[in-house]
C-alpha positions as CSV (number, residue, x, y, z in Angstrom):
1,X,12.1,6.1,20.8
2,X,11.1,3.1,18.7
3,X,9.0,2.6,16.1
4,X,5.5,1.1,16.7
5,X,5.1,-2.3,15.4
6,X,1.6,-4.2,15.0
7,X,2.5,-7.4,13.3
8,X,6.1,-8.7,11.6
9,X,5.8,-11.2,8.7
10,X,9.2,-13.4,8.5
11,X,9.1,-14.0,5.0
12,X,6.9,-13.2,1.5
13,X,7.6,-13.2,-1.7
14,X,4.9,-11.6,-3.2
15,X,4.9,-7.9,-1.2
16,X,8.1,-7.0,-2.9
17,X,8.4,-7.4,-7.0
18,X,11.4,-9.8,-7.5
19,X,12.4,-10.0,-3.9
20,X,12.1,-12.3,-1.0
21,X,11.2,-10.1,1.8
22,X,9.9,-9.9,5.3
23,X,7.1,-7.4,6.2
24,X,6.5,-5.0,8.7
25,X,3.7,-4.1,9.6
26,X,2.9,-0.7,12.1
27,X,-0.5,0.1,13.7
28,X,-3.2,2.9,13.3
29,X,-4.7,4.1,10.1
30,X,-6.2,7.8,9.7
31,X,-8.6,5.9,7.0
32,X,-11.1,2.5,7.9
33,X,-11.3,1.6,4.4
34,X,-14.7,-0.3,3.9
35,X,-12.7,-3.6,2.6
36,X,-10.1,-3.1,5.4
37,X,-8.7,-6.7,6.2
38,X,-6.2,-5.2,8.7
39,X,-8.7,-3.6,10.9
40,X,-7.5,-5.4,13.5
41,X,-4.4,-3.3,14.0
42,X,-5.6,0.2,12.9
43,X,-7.7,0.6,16.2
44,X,-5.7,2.3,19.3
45,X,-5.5,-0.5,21.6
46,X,-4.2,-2.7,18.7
47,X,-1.6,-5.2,20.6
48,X,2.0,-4.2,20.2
49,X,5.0,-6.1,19.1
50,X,8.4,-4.6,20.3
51,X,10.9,-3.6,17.6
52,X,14.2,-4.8,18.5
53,X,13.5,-8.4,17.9
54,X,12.4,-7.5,14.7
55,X,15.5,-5.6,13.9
56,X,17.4,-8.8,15.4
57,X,15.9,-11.0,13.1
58,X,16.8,-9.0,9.9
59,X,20.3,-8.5,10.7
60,X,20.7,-12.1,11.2
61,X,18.9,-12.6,7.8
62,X,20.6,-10.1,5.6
63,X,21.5,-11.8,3.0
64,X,19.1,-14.2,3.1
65,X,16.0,-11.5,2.0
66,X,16.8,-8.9,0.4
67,X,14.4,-6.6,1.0
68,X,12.0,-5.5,3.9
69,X,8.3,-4.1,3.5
70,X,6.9,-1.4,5.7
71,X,3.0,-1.8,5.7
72,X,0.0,-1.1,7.9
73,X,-1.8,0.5,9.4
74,X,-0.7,3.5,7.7
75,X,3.6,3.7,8.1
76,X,4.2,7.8,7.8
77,X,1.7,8.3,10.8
78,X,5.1,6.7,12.8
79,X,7.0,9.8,14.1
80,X,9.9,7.4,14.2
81,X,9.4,5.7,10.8
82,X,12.8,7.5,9.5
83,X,14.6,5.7,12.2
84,X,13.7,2.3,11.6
85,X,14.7,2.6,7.8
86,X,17.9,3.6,8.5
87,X,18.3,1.0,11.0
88,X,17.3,-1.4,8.3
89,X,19.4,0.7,5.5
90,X,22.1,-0.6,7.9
91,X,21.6,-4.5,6.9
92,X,22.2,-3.9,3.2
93,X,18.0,-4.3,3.0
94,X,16.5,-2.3,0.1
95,X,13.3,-1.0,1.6
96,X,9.7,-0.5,-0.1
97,X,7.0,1.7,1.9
98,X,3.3,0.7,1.4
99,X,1.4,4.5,1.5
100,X,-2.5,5.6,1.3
101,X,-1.0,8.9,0.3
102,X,-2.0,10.9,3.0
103,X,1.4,12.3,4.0
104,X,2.9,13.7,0.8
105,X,5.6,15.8,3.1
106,X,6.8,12.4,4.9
107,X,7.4,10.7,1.2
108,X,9.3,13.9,0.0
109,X,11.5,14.0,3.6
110,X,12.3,9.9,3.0
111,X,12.7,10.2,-0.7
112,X,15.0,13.2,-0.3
113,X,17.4,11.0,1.9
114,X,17.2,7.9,-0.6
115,X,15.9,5.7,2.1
116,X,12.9,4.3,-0.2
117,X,13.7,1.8,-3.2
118,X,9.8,0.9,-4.1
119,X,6.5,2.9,-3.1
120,X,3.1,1.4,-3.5
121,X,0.2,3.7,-3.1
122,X,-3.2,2.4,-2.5
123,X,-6.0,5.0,-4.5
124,X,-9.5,4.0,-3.3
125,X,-12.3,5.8,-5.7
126,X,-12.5,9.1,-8.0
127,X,-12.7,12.3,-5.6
128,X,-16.0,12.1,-5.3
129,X,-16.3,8.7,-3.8
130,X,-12.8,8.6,-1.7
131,X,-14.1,9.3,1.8
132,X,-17.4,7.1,1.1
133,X,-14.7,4.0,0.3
134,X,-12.3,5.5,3.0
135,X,-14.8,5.5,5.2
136,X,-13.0,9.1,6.9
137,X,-13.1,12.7,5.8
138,X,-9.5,12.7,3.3
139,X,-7.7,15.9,2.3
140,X,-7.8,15.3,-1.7
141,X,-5.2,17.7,-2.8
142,X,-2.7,15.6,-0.2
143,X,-3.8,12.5,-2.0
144,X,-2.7,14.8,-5.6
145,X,0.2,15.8,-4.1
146,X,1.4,12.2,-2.8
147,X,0.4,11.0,-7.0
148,X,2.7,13.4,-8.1
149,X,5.5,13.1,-5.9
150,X,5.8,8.9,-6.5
151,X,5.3,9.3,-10.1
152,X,8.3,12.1,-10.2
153,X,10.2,10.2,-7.7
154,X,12.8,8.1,-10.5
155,X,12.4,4.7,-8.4
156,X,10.0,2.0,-8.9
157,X,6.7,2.8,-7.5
158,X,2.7,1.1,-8.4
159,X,-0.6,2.3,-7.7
160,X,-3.1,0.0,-6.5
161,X,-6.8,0.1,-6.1
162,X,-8.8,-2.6,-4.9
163,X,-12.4,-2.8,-6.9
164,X,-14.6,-2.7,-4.2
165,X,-18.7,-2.8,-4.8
166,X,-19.8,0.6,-4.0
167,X,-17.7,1.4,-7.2
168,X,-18.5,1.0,-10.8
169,X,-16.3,0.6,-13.9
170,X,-16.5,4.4,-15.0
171,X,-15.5,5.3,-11.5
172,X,-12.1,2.6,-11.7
173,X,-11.4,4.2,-15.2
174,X,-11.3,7.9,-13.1
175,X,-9.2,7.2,-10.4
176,X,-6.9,4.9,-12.5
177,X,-6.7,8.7,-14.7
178,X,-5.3,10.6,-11.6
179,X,-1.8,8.3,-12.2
180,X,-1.6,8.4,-15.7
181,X,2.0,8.2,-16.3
182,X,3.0,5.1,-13.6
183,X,4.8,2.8,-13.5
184,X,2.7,0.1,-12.6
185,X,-1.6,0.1,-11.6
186,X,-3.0,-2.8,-9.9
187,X,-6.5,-3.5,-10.1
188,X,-7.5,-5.7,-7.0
189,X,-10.0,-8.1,-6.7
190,X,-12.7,-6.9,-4.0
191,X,-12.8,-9.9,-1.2
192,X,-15.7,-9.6,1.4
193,X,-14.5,-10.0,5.3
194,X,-18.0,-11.8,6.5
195,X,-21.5,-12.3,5.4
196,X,-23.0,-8.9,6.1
197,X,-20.3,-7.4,3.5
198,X,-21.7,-6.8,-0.3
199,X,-20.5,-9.3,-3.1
200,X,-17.4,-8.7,-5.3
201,X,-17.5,-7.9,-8.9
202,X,-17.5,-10.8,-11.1
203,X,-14.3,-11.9,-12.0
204,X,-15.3,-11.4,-15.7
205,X,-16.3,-7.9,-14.7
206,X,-12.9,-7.5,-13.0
207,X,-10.8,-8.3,-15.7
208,X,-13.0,-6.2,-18.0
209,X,-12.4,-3.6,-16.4
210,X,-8.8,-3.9,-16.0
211,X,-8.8,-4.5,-20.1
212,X,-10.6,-1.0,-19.9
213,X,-7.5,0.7,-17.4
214,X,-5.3,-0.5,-19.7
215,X,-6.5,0.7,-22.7
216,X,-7.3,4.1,-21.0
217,X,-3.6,4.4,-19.2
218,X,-1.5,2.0,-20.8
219,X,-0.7,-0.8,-18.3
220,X,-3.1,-3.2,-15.5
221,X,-2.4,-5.7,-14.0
222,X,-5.6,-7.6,-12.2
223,X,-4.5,-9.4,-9.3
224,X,-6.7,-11.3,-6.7
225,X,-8.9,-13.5,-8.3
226,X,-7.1,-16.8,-7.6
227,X,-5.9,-19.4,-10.1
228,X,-8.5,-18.9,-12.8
229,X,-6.7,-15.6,-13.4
């Protein structure tokens, strides 16, 4: 069995802190985020790429990157997502796993095998507003458990939420609360995907707010607003 594939990124050196890396990218989503610029491949007839290529290509480039990104879609829906790291393991790649948090058992089962070197776990709203941003009914206390099992985990890990309109400052200041204690939050800059979505947040209002996360938690870093950040 292989693992699904939706879409392979060669090379990026912004998905990994400090690391050229090539990205991976897997189908289906058990969210449809309102902002969701991958929507693309979360649907079940998403086109399929097949995996040994991939794998091909990063053995010949070991060495070369130093790192591979597994991203989606959402990656611990794969039932053979422990497969492919260790195939990548293989190649001397340090691996980082991009998570909504939804599978809290699949983090502890790859954690407890040291096959993940970075986590980043996207956090859409406070509780109240998660399955109005998701846009799908979400288990909360797997969400919790997920918070608590990256920030516990002794490798390098971020939380990101991207600022979307539906929410207000007060609301980024709660969810940035539920991972107090990170090592790195990332407010993102809202971007609309056609004309029928609502306007972004000012930039001004962005980066007050992250001033506000940062005061409240101890770290931000805003991130999408282009070069007049």
């Amino acid at each position: 069995m292989r693992m699904l594939i939706a879409g392979f990124q060669k090379t990026s050196f912004v998905d990994y802190p400090g690391q050229p890396c090539a990205v991976v990218f897997t189908p289906y989503c058990n969210m449809n985020c309102v902002y969701c610029h991958n929507a693309h491949i979360i649907k079940h007839d998403a086109p399929l790429i097949p995996e040994e290529p991939v794998l091909e290509y990063l053995e010949k480039r070991a060495g070369l990157l130093s790192a591979v990104v597994i991203s989606g879609g959402e990656p611990t829906l794969q039932q053979n997502l422990e497969a492919f790291i260790l195939r990548v393991k293989t190649f001397g790649y340090k691996v980082k796993l991009d998570t909504n948090g939804t599978k809290p058992q699949v983090l502890l089962t790859l954690l407890g095998k040291n096959l993940l070197d970075y986590i980043a776990m996207d956090v859409k709203a406070p509780e109240e507003k998660y399955d109005v941003i998701a846009n799908s009914s979400v288990d909360m206390d797997s969400i919790r458990r997920s918070i608590t099992v990256i920030r516990n985990s002794g490798i390098p890990h971020e939380f990101r939420m991207t600022y979307a309109p539906q929410l207000t400052q007060e609301d980024a200041l709660e969810t940035a609360r539920m991972v107090r204690g990170c090592d790195r939050f990332y407010l993102q800059q809202y971007r609309p995907r056609n004309e029928q979505d609502p306007l972004a947040h000012s930039p001004a209002e962005v980066l007050k707010t992250g001033e506000a996360i940062a005061r409240e938690i101890g770290n931000c870093t805003v991130r999408g607003l282009g070069p007049e950040q």
